[in-house]
C-alpha positions in Angstrom: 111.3 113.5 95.5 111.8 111.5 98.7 108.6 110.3 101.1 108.0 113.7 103.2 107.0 111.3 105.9 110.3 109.4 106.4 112.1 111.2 109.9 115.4 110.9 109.3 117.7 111.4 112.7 120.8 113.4 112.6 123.9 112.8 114.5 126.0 116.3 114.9 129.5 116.6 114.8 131.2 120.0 115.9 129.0 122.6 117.9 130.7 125.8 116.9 129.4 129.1 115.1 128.1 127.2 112.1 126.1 124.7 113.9 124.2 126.8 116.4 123.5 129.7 113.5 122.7 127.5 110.7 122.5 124.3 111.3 120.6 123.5 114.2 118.1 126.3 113.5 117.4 125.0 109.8 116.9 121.4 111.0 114.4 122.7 113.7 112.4 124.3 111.4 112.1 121.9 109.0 110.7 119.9 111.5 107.2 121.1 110.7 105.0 118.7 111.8 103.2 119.3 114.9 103.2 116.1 117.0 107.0 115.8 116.6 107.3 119.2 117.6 105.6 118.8 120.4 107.5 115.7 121.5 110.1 117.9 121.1 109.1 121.1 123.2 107.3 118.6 126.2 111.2 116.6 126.6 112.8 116.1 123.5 116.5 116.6 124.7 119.0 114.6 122.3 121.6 112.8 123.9 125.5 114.3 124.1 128.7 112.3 123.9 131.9 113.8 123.4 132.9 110.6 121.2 132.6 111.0 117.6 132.7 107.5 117.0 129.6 106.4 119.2 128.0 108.8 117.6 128.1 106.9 114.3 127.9 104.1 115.5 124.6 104.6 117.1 121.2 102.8 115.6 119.3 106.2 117.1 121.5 107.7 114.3 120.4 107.7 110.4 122.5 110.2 108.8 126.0 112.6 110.6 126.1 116.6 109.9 130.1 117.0 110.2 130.8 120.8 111.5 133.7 120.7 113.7 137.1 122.0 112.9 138.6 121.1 109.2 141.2 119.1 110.4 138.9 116.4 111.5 136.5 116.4 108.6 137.7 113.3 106.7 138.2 111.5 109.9 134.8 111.6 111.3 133.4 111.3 107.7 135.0 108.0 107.5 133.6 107.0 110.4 130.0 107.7 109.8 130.7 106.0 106.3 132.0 102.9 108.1 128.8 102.6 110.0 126.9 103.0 106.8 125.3 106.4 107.4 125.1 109.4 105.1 127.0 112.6 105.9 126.8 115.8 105.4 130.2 118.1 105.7 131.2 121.4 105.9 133.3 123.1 103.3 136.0 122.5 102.8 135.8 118.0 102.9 139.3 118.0 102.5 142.6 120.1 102.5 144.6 117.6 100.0 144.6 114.9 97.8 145.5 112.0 100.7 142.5 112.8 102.7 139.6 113.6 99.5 140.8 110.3 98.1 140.7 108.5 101.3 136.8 109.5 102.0 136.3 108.9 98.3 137.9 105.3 98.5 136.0 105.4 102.1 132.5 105.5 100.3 133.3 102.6 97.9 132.4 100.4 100.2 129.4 102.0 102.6 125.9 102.7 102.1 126.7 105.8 102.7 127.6 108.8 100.7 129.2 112.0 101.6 127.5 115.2 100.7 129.5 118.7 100.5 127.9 121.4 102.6 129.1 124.4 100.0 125.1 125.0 100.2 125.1 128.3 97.8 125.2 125.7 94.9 121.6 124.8 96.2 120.0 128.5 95.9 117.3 128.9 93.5 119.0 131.5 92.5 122.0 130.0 91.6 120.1 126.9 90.2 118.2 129.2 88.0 121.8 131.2 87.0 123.0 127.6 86.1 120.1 127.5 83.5 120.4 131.4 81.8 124.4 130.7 81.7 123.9 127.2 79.7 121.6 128.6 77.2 124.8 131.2 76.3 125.9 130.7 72.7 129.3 132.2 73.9 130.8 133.1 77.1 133.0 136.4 77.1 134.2 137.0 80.4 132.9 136.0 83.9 134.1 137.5 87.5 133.9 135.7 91.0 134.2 137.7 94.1 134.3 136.3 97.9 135.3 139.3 99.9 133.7 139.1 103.4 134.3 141.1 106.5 134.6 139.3 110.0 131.9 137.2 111.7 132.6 138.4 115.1 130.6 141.7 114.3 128.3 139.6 113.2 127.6 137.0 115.7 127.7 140.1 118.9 124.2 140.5 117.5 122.9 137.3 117.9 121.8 136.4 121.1 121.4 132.6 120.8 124.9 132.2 120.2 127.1 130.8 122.3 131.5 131.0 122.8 133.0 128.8 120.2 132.3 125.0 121.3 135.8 123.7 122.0 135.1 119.9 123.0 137.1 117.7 120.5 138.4 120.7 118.7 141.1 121.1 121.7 143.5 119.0 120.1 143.3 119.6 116.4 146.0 121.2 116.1 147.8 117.7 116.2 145.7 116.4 113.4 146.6 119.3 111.5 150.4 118.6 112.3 149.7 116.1 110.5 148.6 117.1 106.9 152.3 118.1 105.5 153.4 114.5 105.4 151.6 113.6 102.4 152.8 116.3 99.9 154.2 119.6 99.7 152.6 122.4 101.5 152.8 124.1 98.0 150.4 121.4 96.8 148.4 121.2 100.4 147.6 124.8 101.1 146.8 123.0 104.0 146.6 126.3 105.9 145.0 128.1 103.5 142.1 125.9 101.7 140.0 126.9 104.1 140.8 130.9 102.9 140.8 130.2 99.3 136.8 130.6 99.2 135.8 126.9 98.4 132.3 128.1 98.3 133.1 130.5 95.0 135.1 127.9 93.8 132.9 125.2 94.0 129.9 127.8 92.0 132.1 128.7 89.5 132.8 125.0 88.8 129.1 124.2 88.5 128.6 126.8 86.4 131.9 127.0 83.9 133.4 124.1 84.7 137.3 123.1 85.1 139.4 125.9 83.7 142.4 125.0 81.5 145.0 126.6 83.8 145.5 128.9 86.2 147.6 131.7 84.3 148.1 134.1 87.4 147.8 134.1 91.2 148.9 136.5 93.5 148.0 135.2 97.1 150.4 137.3 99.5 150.3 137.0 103.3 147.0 135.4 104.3 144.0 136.2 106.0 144.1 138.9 103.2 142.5 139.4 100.0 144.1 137.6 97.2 143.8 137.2 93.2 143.9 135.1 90.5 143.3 134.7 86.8 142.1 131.6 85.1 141.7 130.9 81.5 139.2 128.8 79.9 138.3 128.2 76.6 138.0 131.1 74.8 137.4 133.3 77.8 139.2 134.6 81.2 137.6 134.5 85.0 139.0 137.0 87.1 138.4 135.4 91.3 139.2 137.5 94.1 138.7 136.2 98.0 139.6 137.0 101.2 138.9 138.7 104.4 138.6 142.9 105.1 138.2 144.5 108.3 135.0 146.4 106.5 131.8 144.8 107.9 130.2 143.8 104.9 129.6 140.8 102.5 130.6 141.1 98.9 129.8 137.6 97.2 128.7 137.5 93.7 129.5 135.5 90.7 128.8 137.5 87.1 128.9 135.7 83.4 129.3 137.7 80.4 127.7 137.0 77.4 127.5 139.4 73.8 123.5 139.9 74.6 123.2 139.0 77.9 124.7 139.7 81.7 124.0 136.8 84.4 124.6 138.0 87.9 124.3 135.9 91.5 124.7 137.8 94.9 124.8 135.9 98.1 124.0 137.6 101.7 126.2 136.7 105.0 124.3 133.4 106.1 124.6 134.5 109.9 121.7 136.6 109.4 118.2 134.7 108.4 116.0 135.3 105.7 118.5 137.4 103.1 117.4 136.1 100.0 120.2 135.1 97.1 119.3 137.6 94.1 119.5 136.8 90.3 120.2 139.7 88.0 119.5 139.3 84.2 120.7 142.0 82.3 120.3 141.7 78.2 119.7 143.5 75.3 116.3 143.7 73.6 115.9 144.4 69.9 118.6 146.4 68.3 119.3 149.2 70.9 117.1 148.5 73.7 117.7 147.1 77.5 116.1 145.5 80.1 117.3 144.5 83.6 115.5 141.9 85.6 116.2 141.3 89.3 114.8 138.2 90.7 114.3 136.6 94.1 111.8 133.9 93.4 112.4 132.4 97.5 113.5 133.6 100.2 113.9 130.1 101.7 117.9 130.2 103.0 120.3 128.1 101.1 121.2 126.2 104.0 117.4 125.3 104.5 117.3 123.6 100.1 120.6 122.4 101.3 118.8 119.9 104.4 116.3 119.6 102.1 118.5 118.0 99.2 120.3 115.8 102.1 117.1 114.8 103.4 116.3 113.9 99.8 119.7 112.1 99.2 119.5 110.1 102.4 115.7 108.7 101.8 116.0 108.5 98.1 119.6 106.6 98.6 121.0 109.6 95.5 124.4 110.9 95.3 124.4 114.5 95.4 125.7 117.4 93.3 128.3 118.1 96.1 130.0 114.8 96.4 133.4 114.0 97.6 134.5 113.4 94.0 132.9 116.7 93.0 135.0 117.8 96.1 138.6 116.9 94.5 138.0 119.3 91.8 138.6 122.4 94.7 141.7 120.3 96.3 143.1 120.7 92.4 142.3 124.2 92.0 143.8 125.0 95.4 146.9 123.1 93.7 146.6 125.3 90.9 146.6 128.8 92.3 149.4 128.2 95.1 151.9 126.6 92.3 151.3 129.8 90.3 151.4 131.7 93.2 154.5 130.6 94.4 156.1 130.6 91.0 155.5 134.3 90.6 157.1 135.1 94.2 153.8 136.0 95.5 153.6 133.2 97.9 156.1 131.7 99.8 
């Protein structure tokens, strides 16, 4: 565990949705110690610049939280690697393999390391759910669902948040004009990586690991809700994801086992202080049952998530979430579009 005393100063990139209802909240309330506080409240204003690049650069800077539009992601995470400095980016870090392997090569040679903002991973919950799923002497079956209604429902209801910052974001559309000249869109998705639920994705990873294929995918005509089968060893995951018009939040991963049932379920993170919930269902003795719902925090993921980056940056670590970890999504996105498209389902 890192020095509690060390302040570390974070540079923001991207002042959208994300930022003002997650981000900037979380870090201001981790900033729990009175004097700074005050400091803050009697004239603490943090300097603006619409340059990403001064940003990094600047010694009032230790570490850069990347939350502006995907297409500029790897770009400004290079940059802040260039000048040495930790950063923390949103999901997804990269649509293909050019730009993961470019902040990956990108890192080789900083003091800095990039840490993956696909914060559900950091849940107790979810850290806890790693631990009952490892001690399984056999998996049978597991299911991952990301089906979410809108956010502008969502974000009507709270006040502190502002239109969609546009700033830098005004011309990345060119940037993503971009993307399709270093593969096939097939093998890009670079339109849809964002869609294809890299936060379910990147759980079911941690806990089941790579799957051996993908053996079917039916994507469609995105925003949607989409399918897809994958087969591991010994056992099939069914993953659905996607957008409905219904405004509610379905998110849950679910591991089968012969004598025991390990359930996750994650709340929207627009509103605050919906705890992540881990079910145990499992048999006890020869015909009895016992179901055990547990919520041992209701600290928000995104809050463990600063913490671990705070941890990472002071204690000099590499996280869980790294850009390599990262690569393993680009791969899977691969996956489930070839098989898509091979089917007819996506075109």
């Amino acid at each position: 565990m890192a020095d509690s005393n060390t302040i570390v100063r974070i540079g923001i990139i991207g002042c959208g949705e994300i930022s003002q209802v997650a981000h900037i909240p979380n870090i201001n309330f981790l900033s729990h110690n009175l004097a700074h506080c005050a400091t803050k409240v009697l004239g603490g204003t943090p300097r603006t610049t619409t340059d990403a690049a001064e940003l990094c650069a600047s010694p009032d800077v230790d570490a850069v939280l990347i939350a502006n539009a995907d297409a500029y992601h790897v770009e400004h995470g290079i940059l802040a690697l260039q000048h040495g400095k930790y950063c923390l980016i949103e999901k997804p870090a990269a649509s293909c393999f050019r730009d993961i392997d470019r902040l990956i090569e990108a890192e080789k040679s900083s003091a800095g390391k990039v840490f993956v903002g696909t914060m559900r991973r950091y849940a107790t919950a979810f850290v806890d759910a790693v631990s009952e799923v490892g001690g399984m002497s056999k998996i049978q079956y597991a299911r991952v669902r990301d089906i979410i209604g809108q956010h502008p429902f969502r974000l009507g209801r709270i006040r502190h948040v502002e239109l969609p910052f546009q700033g830098l974001c005004l011309n990345s559309s060119n940037r993503r004009g971009n993307v399709p000249d270093c593969a096939t869109q097939i093998e890009l998705g670079a339109s849809l990586a964002r869609k294809l639920g890299t936060h379910s994705l990147s759980a079911m990873r941690e806990l089941l690991g790579m799957p051996q294929r993908v053996s079917g995918a039916v994507v469609g005509t995105l925003p949607g809700i989409f399918a897809v089968l994958f087969q591991y060893d010994g056992f099939p995951v069914s993953y659905e994801s996607g957008l409905s018009g219904v405004p509610q939040f379905d998110a849950h991963v679910e591991v089968y086992s012969p004598d025991k049932i390990v359930r996750v379920e994650f709340d929207t993170p627009y509103v605050k202080g919906l705890p992540v919930t881990l079910t145990i269902r499992e048999r006890v003795g020869e015909d009895g049952f016992q179901e055990r719902r547990i919520r041992k925090t209701y600290t928000h993921p995104y809050t463990l998530e600063l913490l671990e980056f705070y941890d990472c940056v002071v204690g000099g670590r590499t996280p869980k979430t790294s850009a390599a970890d990262a690569r393993n999504d680009v791969e899977l996105f691969r996956l489930i579009l070839q098989t898509a498209a091979a089917s007819g389902s996506f075109k």
